[in-house]
C-alpha positions as CSV (number, residue, x, y, z in Angstrom):
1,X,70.1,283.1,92.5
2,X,71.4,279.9,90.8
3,X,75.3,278.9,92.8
4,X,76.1,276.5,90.2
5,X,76.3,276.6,86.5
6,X,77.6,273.1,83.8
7,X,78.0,273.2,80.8
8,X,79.3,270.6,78.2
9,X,79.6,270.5,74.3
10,X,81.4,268.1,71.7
11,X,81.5,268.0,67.9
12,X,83.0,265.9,65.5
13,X,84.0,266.6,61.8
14,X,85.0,263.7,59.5
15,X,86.2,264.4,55.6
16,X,87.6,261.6,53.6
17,X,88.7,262.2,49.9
18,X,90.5,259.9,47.2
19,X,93.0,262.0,44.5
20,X,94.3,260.6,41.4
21,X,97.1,262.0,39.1
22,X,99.2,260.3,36.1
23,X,102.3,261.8,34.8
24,X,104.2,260.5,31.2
25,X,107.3,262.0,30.4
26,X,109.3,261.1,26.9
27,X,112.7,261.3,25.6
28,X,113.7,260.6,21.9
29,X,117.7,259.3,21.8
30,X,119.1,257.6,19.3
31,X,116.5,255.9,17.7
32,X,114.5,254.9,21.2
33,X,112.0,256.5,23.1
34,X,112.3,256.6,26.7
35,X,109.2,256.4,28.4
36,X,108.7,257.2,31.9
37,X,105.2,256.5,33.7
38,X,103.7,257.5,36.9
39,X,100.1,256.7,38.1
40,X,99.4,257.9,41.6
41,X,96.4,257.3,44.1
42,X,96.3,259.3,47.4
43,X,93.0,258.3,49.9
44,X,93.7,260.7,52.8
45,X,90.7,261.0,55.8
46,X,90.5,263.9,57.9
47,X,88.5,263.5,61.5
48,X,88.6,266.7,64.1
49,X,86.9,266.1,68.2
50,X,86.6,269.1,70.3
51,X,84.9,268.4,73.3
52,X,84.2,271.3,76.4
53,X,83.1,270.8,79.9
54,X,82.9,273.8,83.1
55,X,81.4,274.6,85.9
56,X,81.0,278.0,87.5
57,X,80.1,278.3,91.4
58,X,79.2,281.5,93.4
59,X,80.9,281.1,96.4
60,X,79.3,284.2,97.6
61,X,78.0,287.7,96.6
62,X,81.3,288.5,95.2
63,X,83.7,285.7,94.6
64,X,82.8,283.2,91.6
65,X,85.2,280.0,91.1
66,X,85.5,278.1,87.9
67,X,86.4,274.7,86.2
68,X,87.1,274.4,83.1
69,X,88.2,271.1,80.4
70,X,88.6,270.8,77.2
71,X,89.6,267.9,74.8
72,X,90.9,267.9,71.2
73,X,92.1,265.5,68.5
74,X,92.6,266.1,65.2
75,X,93.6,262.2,63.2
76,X,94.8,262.8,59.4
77,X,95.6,259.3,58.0
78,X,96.7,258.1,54.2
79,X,97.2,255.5,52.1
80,X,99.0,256.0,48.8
81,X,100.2,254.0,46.3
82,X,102.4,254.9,43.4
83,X,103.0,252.4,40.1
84,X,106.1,253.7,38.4
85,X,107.6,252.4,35.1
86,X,110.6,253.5,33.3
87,X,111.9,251.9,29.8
88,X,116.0,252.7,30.2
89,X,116.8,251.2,26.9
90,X,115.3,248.9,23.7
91,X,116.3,245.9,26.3
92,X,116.0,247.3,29.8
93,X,112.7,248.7,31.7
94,X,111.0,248.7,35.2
95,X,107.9,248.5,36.7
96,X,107.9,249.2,40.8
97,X,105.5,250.2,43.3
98,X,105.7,252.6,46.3
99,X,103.2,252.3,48.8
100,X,103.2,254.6,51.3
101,X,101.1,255.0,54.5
102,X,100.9,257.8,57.2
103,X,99.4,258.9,60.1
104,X,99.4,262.5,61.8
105,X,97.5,262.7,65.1
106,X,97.3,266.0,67.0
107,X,95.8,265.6,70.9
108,X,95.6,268.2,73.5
109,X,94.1,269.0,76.7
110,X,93.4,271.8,79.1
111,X,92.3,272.0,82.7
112,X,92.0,275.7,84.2
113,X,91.0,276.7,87.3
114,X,90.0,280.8,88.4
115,X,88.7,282.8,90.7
116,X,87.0,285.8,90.3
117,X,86.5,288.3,93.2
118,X,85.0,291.8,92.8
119,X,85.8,294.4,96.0
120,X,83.3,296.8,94.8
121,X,81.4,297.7,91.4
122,X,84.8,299.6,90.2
123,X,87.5,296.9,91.6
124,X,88.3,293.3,90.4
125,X,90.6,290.6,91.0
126,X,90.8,287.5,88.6
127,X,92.9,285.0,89.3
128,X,93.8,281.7,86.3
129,X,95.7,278.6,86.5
130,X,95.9,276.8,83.0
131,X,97.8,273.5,82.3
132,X,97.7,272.4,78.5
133,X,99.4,269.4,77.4
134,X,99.9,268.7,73.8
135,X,101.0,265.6,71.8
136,X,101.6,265.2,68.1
137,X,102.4,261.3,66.9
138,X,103.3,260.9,63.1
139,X,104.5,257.7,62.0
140,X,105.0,256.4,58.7
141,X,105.7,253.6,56.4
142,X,107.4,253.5,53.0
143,X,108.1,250.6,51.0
144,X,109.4,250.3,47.2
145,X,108.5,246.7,45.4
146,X,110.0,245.7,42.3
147,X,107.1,244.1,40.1
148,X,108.8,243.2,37.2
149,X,111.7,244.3,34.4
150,X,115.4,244.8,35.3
151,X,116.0,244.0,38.7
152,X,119.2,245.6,38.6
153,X,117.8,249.2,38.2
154,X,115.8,248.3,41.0
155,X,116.6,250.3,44.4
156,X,114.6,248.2,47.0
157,X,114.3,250.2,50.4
158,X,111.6,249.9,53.3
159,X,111.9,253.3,55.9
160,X,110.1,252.9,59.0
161,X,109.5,256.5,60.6
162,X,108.0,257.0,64.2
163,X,107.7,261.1,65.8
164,X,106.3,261.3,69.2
165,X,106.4,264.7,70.8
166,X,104.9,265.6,74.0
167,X,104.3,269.4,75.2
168,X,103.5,270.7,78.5
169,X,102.4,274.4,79.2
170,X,101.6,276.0,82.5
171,X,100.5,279.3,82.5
172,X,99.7,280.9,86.1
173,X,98.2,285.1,86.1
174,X,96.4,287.6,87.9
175,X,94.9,290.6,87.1
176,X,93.5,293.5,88.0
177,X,90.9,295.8,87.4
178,X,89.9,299.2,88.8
179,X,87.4,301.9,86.9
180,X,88.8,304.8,88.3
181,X,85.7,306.8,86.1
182,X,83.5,306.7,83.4
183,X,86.6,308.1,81.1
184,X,89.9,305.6,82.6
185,X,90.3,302.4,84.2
186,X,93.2,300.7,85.7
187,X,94.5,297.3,84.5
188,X,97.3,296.0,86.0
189,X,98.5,292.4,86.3
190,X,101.1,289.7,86.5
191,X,101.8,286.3,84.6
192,X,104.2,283.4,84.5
193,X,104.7,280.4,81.9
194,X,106.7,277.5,82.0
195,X,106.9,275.2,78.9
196,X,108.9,272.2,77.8
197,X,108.8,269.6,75.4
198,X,110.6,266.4,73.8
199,X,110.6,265.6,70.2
200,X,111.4,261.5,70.0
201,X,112.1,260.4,66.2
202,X,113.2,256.8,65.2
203,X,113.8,256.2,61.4
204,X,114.4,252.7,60.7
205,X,115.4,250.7,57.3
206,X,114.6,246.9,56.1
207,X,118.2,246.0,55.4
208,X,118.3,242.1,54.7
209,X,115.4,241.4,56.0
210,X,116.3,242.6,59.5
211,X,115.1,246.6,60.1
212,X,118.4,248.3,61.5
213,X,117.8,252.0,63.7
214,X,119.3,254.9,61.5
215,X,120.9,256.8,63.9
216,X,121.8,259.8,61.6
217,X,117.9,260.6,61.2
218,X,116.5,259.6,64.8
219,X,116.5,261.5,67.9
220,X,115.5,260.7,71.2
């Protein structure tokens, strides 16, 4: 009889895709069409990771103690890019550009340990310790350029965004198991969690050339 069984698996998924959309609105007043123009590009990318790893070990006829890993990451990142132009009047338009860029990263681990012990064929006893740790980080960057027209219309802003948050879960149980007969069995068991986490947001702005903390949108 084999005391010792591994076993270890990982796959990857990557998806990239590239959306375009244009909008045009109109507005006849007083002799003049307003014109407002909006050509978008989005090039978003997609890449998942899961990766596994145990071992199981008979310690003995009845008892069998496991390990058990696992890895995952799931990376979404973005580049868009927006050219907007608006004609306010016969002598006053604007041409800008937003360009936005973003990244959502989702990590988390697991290590879990158990033992499994069984008195008899009709009793059991499994005992499971599982610590999972999450962690989400999402920055982003927007920035508004003025290309050309009337300055003056222009509202020129650069917003700097970083989200960081950590999670921990730990998750201790044991159960058990008797087959009283063919028609009921007994299940019985206890279990305790403990979870916490911090959510750590900084939103800054570009104000004269000097990027200043806005304290009414971060969080530490």
């Amino acid at each position: 009889v084999n005391k010792l069984a591994i076993f270890l698996d990982y796959s990857i998924n990557y998806d990239r895709t590239q959306t375009n959309w244009n909008n045009r609105r109109s507005l006849d007043t007083n002799n003049f069409t307003q014109q407002v123009i909006m050509e978008n590009t989005r090039k978003p990318s997609t890449g998942v990771q899961n990766a596994r790893m145990g071992l199981e070990y008979k310690m003995g006829q009845k008892t069998t103690a496991g390990i058990l890993l696992t890895g995952y990451q799931r990376l979404w990142e973005t580049e868009d890019l927006s050219d907007n132009f608006n004609s306010f009047s016969p002598s006053s338009s604007l041409l800008t550009e937003l360009s936005v860029s973003e990244t959502n990263r989702w990590r988390n681990g697991l290590f879990n340990v158990s033992i499994d012990h069984d008195f008899n064929e009709n009793q059991s006893l499994l005992f499971d310790v599982d610590y999972l740790y999450y962690i989400n980080d999402n920055p982003s960057f927007y920035e508004n350029r003025f290309i050309e027209g009337d300055i003056t219309r222009m509202n020129t802003e650069s917003i700097d965004v970083e989200k960081e948050t950590p999670i921990h879960i730990r998750v201790i149980k044991l159960d058990y198991v008797h087959e009283l007969s063919d028609q009921f069995t007994l299940e019985t068991g206890i279990k305790g969690s403990l979870s916490d986490f911090t959510n750590r947001v900084r939103v800054s702005n570009l104000i004269e050339n000097v990027w200043e903390i806005n304290n009414t949108f971060s969080q530490n």
